[in-house]
C-alpha positions as CSV (number, residue, x, y, z in Angstrom):
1,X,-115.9,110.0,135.5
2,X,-113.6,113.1,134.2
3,X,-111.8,112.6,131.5
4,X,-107.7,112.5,132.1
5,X,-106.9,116.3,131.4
6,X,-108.8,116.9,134.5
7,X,-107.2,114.7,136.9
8,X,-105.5,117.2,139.1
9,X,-104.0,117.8,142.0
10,X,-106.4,120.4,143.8
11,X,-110.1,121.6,144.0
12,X,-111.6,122.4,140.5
13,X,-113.6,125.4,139.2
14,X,-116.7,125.4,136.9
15,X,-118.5,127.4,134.6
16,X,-122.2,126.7,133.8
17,X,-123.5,128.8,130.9
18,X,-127.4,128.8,130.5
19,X,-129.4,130.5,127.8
20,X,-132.6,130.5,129.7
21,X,-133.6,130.1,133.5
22,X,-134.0,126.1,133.4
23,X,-131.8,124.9,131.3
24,X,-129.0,124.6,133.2
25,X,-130.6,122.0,135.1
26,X,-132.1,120.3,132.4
27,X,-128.9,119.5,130.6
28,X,-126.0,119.7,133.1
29,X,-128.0,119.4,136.8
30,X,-127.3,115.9,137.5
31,X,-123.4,116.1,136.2
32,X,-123.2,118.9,138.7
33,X,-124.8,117.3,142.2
34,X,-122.4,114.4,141.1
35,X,-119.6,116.2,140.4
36,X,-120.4,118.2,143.5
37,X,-120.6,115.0,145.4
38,X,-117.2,112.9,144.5
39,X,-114.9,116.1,143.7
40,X,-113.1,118.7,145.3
41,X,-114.9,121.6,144.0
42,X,-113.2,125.4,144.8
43,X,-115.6,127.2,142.9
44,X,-119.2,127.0,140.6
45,X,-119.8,130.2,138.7
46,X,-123.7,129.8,137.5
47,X,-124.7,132.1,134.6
48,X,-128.2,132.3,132.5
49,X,-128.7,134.7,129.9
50,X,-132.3,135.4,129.5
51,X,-134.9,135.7,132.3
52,X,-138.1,137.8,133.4
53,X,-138.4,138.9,136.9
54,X,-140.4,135.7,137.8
55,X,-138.2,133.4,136.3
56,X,-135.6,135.4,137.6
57,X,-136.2,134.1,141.4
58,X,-136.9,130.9,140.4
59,X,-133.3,130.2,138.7
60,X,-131.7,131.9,141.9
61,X,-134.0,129.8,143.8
62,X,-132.7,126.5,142.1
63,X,-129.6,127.8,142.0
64,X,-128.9,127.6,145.3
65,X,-131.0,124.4,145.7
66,X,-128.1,122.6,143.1
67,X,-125.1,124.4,145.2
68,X,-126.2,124.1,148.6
69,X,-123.4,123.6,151.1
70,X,-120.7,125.1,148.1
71,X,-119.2,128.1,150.2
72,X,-117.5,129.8,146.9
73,X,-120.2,130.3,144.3
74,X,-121.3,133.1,142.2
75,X,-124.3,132.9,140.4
76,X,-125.9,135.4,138.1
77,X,-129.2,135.8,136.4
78,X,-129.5,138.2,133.7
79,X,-132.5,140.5,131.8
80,X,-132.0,139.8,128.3
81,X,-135.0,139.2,126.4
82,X,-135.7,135.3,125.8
83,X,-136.1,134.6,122.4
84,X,-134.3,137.1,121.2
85,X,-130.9,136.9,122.0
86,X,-129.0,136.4,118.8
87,X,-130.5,140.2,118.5
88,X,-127.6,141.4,121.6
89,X,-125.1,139.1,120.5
90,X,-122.4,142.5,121.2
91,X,-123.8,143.0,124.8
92,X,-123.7,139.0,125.2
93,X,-120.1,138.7,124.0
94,X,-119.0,141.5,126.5
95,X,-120.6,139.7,128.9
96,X,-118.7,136.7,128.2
97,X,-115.0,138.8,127.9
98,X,-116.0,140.2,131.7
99,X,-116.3,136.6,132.6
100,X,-112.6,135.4,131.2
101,X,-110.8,138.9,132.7
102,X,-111.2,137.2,136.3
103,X,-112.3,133.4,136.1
104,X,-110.7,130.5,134.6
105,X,-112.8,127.5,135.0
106,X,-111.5,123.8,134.3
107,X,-114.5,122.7,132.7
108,X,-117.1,124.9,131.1
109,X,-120.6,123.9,130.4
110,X,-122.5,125.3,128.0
111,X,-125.1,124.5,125.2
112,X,-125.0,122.1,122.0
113,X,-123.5,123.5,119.5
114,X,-126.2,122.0,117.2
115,X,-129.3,122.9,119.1
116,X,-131.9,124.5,116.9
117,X,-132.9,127.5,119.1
118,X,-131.1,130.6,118.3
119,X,-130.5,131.4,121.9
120,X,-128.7,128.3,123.0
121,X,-127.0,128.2,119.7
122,X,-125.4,131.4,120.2
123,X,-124.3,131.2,124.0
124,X,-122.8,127.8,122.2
125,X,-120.7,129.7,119.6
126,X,-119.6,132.3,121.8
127,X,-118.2,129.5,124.6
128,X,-116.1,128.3,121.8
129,X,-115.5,131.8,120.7
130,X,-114.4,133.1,124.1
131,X,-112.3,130.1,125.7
132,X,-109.6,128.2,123.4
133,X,-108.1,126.1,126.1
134,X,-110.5,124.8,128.2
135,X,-112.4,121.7,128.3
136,X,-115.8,122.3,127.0
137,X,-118.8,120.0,127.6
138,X,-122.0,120.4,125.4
139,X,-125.1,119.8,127.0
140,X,-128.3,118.8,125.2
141,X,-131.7,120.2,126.1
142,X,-135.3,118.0,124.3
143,X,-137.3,119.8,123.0
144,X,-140.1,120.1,120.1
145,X,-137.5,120.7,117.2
146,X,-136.0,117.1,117.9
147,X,-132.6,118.2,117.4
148,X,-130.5,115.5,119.1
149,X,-127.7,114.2,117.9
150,X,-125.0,111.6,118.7
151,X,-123.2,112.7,122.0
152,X,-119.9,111.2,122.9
153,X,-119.1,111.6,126.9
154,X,-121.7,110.4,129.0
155,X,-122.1,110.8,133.3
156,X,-123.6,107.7,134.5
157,X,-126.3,108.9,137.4
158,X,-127.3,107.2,140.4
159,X,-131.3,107.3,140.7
160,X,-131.1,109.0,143.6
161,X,-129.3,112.0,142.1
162,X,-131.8,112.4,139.3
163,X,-134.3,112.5,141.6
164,X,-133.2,115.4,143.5
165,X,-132.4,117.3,140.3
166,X,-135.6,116.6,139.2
167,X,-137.2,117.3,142.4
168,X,-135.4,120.8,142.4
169,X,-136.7,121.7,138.9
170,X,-139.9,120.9,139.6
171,X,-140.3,122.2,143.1
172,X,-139.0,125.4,141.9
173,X,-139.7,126.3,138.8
174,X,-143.2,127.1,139.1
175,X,-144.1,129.3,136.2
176,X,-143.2,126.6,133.7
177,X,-145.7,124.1,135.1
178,X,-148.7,124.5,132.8
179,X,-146.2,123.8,130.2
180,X,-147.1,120.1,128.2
181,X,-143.5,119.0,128.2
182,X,-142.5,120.1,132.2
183,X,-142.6,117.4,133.8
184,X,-140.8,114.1,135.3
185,X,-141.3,112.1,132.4
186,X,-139.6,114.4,130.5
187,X,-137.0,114.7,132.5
188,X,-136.6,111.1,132.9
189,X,-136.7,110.0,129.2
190,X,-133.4,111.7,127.8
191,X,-131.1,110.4,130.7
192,X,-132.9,106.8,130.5
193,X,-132.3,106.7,126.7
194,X,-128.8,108.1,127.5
195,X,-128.2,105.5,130.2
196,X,-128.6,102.7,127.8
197,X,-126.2,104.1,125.3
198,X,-123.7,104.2,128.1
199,X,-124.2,100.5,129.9
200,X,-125.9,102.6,132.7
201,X,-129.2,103.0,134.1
202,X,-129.6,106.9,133.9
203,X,-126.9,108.8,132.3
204,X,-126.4,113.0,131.3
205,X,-124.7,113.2,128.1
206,X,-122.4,115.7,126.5
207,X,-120.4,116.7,122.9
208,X,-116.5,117.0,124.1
209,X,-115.6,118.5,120.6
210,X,-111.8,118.8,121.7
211,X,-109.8,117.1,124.4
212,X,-106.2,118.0,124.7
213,X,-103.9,116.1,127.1
């Protein structure tokens, strides 16, 4: 499942970076409950960039719903305003220099590098920006601009696994239920499609830009 430059001896820390409160889960959830499931994992730090005080509780919520049963965790939910985040791009970088003072991850999720909204595009270019040798998995979120593109590193997922990420999202997040595109269909499509690309059933998929053995 991991690529070779993370075949180590001893437990494995990540970093999840999320520019709003479901997204996250969307793009990286099922990686993680398999990951979470098959490997030694020391520690998860969870961080999302935008949120309200609704959605707010909801990503803690789900959160801890992904994690349960991880005893070293940190997860962290901040105010900035969704939307608008390319607007504190210097309180956003700080954030992410805090971050690489007192964690060093082995893998590092964050966002597509060529996703069309400005807020996932800029948590992208600041991963890169921050961390220089680190393996860095790009996850891909669908949405209305139909920006996909051609991923190379795929995590084949057992049903049961999507289910219970998919379970978790909608369970929890409750505030984005009137929303056209929330719901398991949705959620389904992109790992089905992704699956087939990858001589699976269901499948997450990622951009691994650089890999250095």
């Amino acid at each position: 499942m991991l690529p070779f430059n993370l075949q180590k001896k001893g437990p494995l820390k990540l970093l999840l970076l999320g520019a709003h409160c479901d997204d996250i889960e969307i793009g990286a959830g099922g990686t993680l409950l398999r990951l979470l499931q098959e490997y030694d994992i020391e520690k998860v730090k969870w961080v999302v960039f935008t949120s309200d005080a609704i959605r707010k509780q909801e990503a803690l919520q789900s959160a801890e719903q992904f994690m349960s049963g991880l005893k070293d965790k940190e997860i962290k939910v901040l105010a900035n305003r969704d939307g608008f985040l390319p607007t504190q791009t210097v309180q956003v970088k700080e954030y992410f220099e805090e971050i690489k003072t007192d964690f060093v991850p082995d893998v590092i999720f964050t966002h597509y590098r060529n996703d069309r909204h400005q807020d996932h595009r800029l948590i992208s270019d600041l991963t890169w920006n921050t961390w220089r040798n680190h393996l860095i998995l790009e996850y891909e979120i669908p949405k209305y601009d139909g920006d996909l593109g051609i991923p190379n590193f795929y995590v084949s997922l057992d049903e049961s696994i999507l289910k219970k990420r998919n379970r978790i999202l909608m369970e929890t997040f409750v505030s984005q239920q009137s929303k056209h595109w929330f719901d398991e269909n949705t959620f389904n499509a992109l790992p089905r499609l992704r699956g087939l690309e990858s001589a699976s059933f269901f499948a997450e998929a990622f951009y691994a830009r650089k890999i250095i053995f």
